[in-house]
C-alpha positions as CSV (number, residue, x, y, z in Angstrom):
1,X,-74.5,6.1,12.9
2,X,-71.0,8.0,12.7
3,X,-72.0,11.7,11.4
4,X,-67.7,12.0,10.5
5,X,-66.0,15.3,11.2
6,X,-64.3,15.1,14.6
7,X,-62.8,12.1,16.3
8,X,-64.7,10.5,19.5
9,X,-64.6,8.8,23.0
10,X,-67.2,7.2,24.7
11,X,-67.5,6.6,28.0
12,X,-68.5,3.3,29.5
13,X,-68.7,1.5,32.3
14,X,-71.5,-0.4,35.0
15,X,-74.1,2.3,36.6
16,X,-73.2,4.7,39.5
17,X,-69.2,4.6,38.6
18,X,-69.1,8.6,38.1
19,X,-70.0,8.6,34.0
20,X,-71.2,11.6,33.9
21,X,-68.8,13.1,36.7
22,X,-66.3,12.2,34.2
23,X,-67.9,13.7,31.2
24,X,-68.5,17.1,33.0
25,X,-65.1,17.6,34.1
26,X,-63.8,17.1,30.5
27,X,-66.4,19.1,28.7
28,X,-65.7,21.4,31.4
29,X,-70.4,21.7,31.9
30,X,-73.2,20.5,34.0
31,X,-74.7,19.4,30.5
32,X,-74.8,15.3,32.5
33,X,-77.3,14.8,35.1
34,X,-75.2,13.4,38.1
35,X,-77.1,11.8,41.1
36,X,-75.9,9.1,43.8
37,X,-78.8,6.8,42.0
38,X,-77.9,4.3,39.8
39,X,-79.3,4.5,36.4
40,X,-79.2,8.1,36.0
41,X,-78.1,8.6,32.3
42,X,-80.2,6.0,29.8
43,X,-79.4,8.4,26.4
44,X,-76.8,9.0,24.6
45,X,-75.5,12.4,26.0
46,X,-72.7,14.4,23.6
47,X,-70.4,16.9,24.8
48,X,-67.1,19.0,23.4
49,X,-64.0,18.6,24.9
50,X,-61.7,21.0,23.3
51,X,-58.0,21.8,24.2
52,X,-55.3,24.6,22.7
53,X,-55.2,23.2,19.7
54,X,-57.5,19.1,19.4
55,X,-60.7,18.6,20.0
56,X,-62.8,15.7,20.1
57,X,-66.8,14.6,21.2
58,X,-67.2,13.2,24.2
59,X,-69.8,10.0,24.9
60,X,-71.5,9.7,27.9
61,X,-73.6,6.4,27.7
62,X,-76.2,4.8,30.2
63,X,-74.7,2.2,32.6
64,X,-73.8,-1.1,31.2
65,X,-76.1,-4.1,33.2
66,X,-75.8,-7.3,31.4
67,X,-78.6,-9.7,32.2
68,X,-81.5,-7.2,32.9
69,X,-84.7,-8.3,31.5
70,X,-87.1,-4.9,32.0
71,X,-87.7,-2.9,28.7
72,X,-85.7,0.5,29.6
73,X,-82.7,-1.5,30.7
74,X,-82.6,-3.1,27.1
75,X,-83.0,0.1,25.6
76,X,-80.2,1.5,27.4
77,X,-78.0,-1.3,26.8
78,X,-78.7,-0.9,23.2
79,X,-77.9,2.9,23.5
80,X,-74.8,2.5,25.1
81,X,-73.4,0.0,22.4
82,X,-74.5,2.3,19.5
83,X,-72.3,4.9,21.2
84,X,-69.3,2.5,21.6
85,X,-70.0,2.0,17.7
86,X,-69.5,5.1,17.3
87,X,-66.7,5.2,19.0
88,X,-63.1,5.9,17.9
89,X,-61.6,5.2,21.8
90,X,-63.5,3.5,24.5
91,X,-62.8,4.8,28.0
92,X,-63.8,1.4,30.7
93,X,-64.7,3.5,33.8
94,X,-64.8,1.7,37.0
95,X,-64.9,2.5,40.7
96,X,-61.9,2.4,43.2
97,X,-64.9,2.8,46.6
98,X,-66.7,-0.4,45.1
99,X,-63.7,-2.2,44.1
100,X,-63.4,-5.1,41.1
101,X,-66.9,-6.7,41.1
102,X,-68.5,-9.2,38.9
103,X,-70.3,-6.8,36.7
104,X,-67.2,-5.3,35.8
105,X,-65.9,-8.5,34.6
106,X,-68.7,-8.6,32.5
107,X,-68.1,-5.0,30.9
108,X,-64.3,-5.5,30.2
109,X,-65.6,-8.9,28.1
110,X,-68.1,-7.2,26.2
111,X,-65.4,-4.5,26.1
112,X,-62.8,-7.3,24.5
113,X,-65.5,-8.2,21.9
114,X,-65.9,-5.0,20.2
115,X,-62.4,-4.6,18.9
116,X,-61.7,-1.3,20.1
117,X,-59.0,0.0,21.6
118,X,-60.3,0.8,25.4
119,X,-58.3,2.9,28.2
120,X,-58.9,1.3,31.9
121,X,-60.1,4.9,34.2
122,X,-60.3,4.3,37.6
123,X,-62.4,6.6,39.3
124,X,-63.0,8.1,43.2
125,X,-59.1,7.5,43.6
126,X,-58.7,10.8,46.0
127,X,-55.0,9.8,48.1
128,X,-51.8,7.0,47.5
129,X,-54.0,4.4,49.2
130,X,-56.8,4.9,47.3
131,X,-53.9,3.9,44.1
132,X,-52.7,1.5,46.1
133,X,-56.0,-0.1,46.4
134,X,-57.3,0.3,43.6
135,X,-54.5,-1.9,41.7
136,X,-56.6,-5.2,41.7
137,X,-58.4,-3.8,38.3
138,X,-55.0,-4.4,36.9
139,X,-56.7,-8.2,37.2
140,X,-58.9,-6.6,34.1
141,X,-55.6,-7.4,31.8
142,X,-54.9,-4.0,30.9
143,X,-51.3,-2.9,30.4
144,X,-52.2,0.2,32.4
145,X,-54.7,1.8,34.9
146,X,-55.7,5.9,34.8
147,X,-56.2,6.6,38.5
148,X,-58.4,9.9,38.5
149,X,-60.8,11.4,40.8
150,X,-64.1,13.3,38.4
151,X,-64.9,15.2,41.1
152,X,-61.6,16.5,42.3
153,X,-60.0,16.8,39.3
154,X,-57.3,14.4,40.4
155,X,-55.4,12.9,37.6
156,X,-57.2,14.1,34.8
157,X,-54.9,16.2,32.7
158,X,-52.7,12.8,32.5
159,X,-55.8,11.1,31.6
160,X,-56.4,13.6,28.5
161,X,-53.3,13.4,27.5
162,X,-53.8,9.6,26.8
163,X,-56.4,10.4,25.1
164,X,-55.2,12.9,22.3
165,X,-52.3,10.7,21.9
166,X,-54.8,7.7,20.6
167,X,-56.9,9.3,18.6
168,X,-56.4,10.3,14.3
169,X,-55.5,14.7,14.4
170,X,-57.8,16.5,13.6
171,X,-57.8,20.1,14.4
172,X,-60.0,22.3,16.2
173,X,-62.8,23.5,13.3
174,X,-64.9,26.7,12.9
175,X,-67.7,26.9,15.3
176,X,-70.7,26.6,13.2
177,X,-73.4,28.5,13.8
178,X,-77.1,26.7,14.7
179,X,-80.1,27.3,15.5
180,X,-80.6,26.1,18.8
181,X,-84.1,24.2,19.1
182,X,-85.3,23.1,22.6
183,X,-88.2,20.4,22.2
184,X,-90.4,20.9,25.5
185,X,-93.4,19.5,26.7
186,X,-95.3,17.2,29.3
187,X,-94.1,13.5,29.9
188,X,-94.6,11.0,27.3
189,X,-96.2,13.6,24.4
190,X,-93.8,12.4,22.1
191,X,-90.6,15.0,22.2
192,X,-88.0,11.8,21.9
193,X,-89.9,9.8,18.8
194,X,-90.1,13.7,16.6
195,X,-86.3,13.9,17.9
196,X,-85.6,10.5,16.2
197,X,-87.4,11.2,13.2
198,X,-86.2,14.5,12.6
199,X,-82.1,12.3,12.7
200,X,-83.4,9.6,11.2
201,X,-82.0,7.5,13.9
202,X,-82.8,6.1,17.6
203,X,-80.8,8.7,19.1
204,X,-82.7,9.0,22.3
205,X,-85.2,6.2,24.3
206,X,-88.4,5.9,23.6
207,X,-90.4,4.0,25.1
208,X,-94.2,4.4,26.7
209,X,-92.8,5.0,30.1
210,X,-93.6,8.4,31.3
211,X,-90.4,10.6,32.4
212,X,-87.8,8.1,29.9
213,X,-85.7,11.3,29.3
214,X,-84.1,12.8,32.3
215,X,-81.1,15.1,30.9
216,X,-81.6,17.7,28.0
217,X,-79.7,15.6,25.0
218,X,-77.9,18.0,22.6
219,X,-77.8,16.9,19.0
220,X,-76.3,18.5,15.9
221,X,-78.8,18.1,12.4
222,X,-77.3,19.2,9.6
223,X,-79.6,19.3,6.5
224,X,-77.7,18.5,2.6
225,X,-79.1,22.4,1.7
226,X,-76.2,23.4,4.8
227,X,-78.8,24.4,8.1
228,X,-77.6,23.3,11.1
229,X,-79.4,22.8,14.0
230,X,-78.9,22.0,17.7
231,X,-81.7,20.0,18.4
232,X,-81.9,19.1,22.6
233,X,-84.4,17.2,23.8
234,X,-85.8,17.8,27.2
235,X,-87.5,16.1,30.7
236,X,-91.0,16.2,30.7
237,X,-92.0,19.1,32.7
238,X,-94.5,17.8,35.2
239,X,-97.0,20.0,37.1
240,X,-95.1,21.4,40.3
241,X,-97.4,18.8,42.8
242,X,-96.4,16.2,40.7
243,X,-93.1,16.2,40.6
244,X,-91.6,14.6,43.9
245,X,-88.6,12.8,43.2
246,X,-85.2,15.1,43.6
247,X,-83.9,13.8,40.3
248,X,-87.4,14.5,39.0
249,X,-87.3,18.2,40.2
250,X,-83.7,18.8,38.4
251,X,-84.6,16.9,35.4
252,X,-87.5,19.7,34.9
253,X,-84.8,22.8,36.1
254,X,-82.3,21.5,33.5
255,X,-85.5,21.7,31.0
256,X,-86.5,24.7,31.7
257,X,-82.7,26.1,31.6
258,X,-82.5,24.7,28.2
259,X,-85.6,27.1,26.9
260,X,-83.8,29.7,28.2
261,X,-80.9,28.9,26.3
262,X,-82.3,28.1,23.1
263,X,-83.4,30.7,20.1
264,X,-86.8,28.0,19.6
265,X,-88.2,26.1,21.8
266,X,-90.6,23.2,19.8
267,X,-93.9,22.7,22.4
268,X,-94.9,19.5,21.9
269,X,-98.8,18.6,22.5
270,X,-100.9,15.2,21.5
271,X,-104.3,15.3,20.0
272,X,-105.2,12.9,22.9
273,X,-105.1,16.2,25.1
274,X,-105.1,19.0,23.4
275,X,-103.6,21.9,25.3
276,X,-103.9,21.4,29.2
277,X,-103.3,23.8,31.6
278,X,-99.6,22.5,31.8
279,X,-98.8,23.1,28.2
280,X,-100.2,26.5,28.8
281,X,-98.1,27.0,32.0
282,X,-95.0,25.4,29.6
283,X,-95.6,28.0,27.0
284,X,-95.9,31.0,29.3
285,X,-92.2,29.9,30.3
286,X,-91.3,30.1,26.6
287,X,-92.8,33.4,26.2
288,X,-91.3,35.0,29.3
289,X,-88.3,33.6,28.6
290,X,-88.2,35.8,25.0
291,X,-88.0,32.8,23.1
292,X,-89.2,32.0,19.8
293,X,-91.7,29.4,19.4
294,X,-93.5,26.4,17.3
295,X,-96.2,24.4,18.9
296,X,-96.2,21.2,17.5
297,X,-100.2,19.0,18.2
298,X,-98.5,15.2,17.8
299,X,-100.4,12.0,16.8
300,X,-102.5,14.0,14.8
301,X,-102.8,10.4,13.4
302,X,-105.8,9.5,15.5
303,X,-107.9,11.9,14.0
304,X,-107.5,10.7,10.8
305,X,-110.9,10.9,9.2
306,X,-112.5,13.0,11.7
307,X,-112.2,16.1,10.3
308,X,-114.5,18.3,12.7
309,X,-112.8,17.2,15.5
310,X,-109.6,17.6,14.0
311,X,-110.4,21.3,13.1
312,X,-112.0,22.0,16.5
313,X,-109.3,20.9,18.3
314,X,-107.1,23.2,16.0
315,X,-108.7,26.3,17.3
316,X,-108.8,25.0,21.1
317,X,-105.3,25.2,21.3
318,X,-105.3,28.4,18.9
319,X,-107.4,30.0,22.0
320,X,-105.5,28.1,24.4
321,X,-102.2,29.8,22.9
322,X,-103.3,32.6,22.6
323,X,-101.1,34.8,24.5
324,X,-98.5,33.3,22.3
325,X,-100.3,34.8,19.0
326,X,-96.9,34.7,16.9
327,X,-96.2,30.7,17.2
328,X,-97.1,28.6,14.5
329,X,-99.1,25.4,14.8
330,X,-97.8,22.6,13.4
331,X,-100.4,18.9,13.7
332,X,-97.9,15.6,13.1
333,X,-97.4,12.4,14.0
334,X,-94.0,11.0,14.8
335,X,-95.4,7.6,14.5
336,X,-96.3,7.5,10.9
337,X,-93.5,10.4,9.9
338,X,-96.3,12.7,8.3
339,X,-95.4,16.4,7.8
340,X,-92.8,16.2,10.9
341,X,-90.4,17.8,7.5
342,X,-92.9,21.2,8.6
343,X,-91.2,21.4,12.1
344,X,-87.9,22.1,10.3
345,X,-89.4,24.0,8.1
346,X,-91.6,26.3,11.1
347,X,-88.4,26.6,12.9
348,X,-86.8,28.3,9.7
349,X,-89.5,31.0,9.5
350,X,-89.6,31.8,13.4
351,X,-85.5,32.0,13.3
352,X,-85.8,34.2,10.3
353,X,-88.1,36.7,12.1
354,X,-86.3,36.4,15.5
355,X,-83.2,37.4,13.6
356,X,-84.6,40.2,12.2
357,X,-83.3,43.8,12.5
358,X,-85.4,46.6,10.9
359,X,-84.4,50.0,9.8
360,X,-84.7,52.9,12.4
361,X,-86.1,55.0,9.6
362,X,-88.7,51.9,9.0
363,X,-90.1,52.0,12.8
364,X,-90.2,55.0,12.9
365,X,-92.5,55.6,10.6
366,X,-94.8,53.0,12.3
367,X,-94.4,54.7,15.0
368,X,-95.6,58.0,13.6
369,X,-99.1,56.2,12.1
370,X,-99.6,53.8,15.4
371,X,-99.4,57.7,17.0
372,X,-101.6,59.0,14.7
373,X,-104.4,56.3,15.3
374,X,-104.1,56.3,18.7
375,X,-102.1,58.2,21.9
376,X,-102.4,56.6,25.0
377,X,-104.2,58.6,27.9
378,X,-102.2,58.9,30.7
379,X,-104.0,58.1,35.1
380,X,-102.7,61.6,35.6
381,X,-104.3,63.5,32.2
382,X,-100.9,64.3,30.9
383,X,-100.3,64.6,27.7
384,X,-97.7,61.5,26.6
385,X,-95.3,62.3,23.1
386,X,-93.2,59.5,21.4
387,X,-90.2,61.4,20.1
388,X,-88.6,58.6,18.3
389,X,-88.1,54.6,18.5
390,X,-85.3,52.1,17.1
391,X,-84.0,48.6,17.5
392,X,-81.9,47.5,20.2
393,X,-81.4,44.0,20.3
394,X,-82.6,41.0,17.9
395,X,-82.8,37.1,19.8
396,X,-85.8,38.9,20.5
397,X,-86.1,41.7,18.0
398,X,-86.5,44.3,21.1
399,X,-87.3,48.7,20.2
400,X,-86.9,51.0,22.1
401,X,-89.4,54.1,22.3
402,X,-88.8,57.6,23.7
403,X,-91.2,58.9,25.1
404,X,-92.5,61.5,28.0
405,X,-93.8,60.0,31.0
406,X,-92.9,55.9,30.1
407,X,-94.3,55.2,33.4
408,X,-97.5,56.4,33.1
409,X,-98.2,54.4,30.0
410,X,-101.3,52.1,30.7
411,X,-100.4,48.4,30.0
412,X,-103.2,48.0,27.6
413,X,-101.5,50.6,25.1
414,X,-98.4,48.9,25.5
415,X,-99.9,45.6,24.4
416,X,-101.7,47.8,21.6
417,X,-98.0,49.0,21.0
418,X,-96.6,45.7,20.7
419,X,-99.5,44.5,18.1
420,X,-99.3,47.3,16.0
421,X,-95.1,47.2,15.4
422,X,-95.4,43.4,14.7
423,X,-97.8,44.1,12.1
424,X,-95.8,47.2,10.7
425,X,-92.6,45.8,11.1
426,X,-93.6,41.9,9.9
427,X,-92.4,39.9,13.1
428,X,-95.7,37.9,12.3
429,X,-93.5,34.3,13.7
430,X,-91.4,36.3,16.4
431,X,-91.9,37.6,20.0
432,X,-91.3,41.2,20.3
433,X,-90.4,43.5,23.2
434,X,-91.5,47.4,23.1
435,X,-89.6,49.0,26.0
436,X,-90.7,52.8,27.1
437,X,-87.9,55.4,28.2
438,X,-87.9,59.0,28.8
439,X,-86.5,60.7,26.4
440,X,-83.0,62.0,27.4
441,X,-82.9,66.1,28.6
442,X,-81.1,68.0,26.6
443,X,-78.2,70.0,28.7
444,X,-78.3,73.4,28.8
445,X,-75.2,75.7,27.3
């Protein structure tokens, strides 16, 4: 389903012929896994290519194997020709090392059939000979071949310039601001299907095949009301043991870079489980990492009429959680759609509070009452002051407190500390940072 707004290129082509090379170099990111292993991208991955003036959305699509019968090959066969749908230019990527093979043939036919107008990219073309070579793809019909090298850079500006000059104008538009929401979580909770449901479209695979997503997928949601979020689905993040593959391993880095990244990260669970030590591990990431947070419980639809359970399980991962006291608990099922509208709707609140920026005046009145209840006692019996506190930073709201002796503040009161300013100051949804400094010495005439 076209979305409108800018222009865009997919690229396509058989697995392992430098896709997502290709799409890094002109999105100018790492945002595409890219791994000597055929097969790597099976989603739909979108990317920005922007230049002095154009700009257009790049494709990168899952490699193109006619024929195969196994379940994830059909769905990334079916991926990859909802993105040449999409599509306003078609880029046929093929590979000068391999040469012109059968499955290429293949391609450029399905290719012919779709009607759209396609540029023939030869890739891994790094000297003369390579060119020289590589011109038996000119067998494909085309009336020209685009010799470029991803990795090198080799031949690229050319290649863009071919581009721009076949697709409608359209001008480079305002950056719109969104919420960036990372959806994180074990293998095969769900993360994908609440994805899909949330777009109202197969955007990523989904499938009952632990470990279907490999890259962190970026998609723009914007609501009819005007919000607009980036919603980016993740890996499964696998206990440490567990994850042995090298693919595997970066799958769960890139995951783990994308909470850092994002303003929310969504934790997904399943009522199967409950939280696990995993999830708890997962959420200890999102809370280190300053993030704000939702925890979504998925296929909450197989507790459907067993209420007891339902609301034990509830307060399991309220305890489990609980070091995470500000993240709302969403239960859904992405199967049946029911109340997946909340996440959107949790996401809103959490952003709101993340955002927020209080009033010096305002904290530091808290800070004179949470004094007046209670001063900590410092190892050494000193007496500690707080002269005077205000906000530094929001994305997380962050205050800083002057104080004597910051050091010799016992890590208990500083948890106290951090409890009592989110309930003066209202980040009830929000993580919030308290950092202790000595206040600075006043010079002397």
């Amino acid at each position: 389903m076209k979305k409108g707004g800018l222009p865009r290129v997919a690229i396509v082509g058989r697995p392992n012929v430098g896709k997502s090379t290709l799409f890094n170099r002109l999105t100018r990111s790492r945002k595409a896994l890219v791994e000597p292993t055929a097969g790597v991208t099976r989603d739909r991955l979108y990317g920005r290519v922007r230049t002095e003036d154009r700009e257009f959305i790049l494709i990168d699509t899952g490699g193109l194997l006619p024929g195969e019968e196994d379940q994830l090959t059909k769905l990334t066969l079916e991926q990859t020709r909802a993105g040449m749908a999409e599509a306003d230019l078609i880029l046929f990527l093929v590979d000068a090392k391999s040469g012109l093979t059968p499955l290429d043939e293949e391609v450029a036919e399905i290719l012919r059939r779709s009607g759209k107008p396609v540029l023939y990219v030869v890739n891994k073309v790094e000297s003369p000979k390579d060119e020289e070579m590589a011109s038996e793809f000119y067998r494909l019909g085309p009336e020209r071949l685009f010799f470029v090298s991803a990795t090198q850079g080799r031949g690229i500006e050319e290649l863009l310039e071919a581009i721009l000059e076949r697709l409608p104008e359209a001008p480079r538009g305002e950056e719109t601001e969104a919420i960036k929401v990372a959806f994180v979580g074990r293998p095969n909770v769900g993360k994908s299907s609440l994805v899909n449901r949330l777009l109202g479209e197969p955007r990523m695979i989904v499938s009952d095949i632990p470990g279907t997503t490999r890259d962190s997928i970026d998609t723009l949601l914007k609501t009819p009301d005007g919000r607009c979020y980036l919603l980016i689905d993740t890996a499964g993040i696998r206990r440490r043991s567990r994850t042995k593959k090298v693919l595997e391993k970066f799958s769960a880095l890139k995951a783990l870079s994308s909470i850092k990244a994002c303003d929310i990260a969504v934790v997904v669970l399943t009522a199967e489980e409950g939280i696990t030590d995993q999830d708890q591990k997962i959420l200890s990431y999102v809370e280190e990492a300053g993030r704000g947070c939702v925890i979504v419980i998925n296929k909450w639809d197989l507790l459907d009429g067993r209420r007891e359970e339902a609301n034990r399980l509830r307060e399991a991962v309220r305890y489990g959680a609980r070091f995470v006291p500000y993240a709302p608990i969403i239960t859904t099922s992405a199967l049946t759609g029911r109340r997946v509208n909340k996440i959107l709707q949790a996401i809103d609140q959490v952003y709101s509070h993340f955002c927020r920026q209080v009033p010096t005046s305002v904290i530091n009145r808290a800070l004179q009452e949470i004094a007046a209840e209670r001063l900590p006692t410092a190892s050494t019996g000193r007496k500690i002051k707080f002269y005077y506190a205000t906000q530094v930073k929001t994305k997380p709201p962050t205050i800083l407190v002057f104080t004597s002796y910051p050091e010799e503040i016992p890590e208990s009161y500083r948890r106290f500390m951090v409890g009592r300013l989110r309930e003066y100051l209202g980040f009830h949804f929000s993580p919030l940072r308290v950092v202790f400094k000595e206040r600075p010495r006043r010079s002397r005439p």
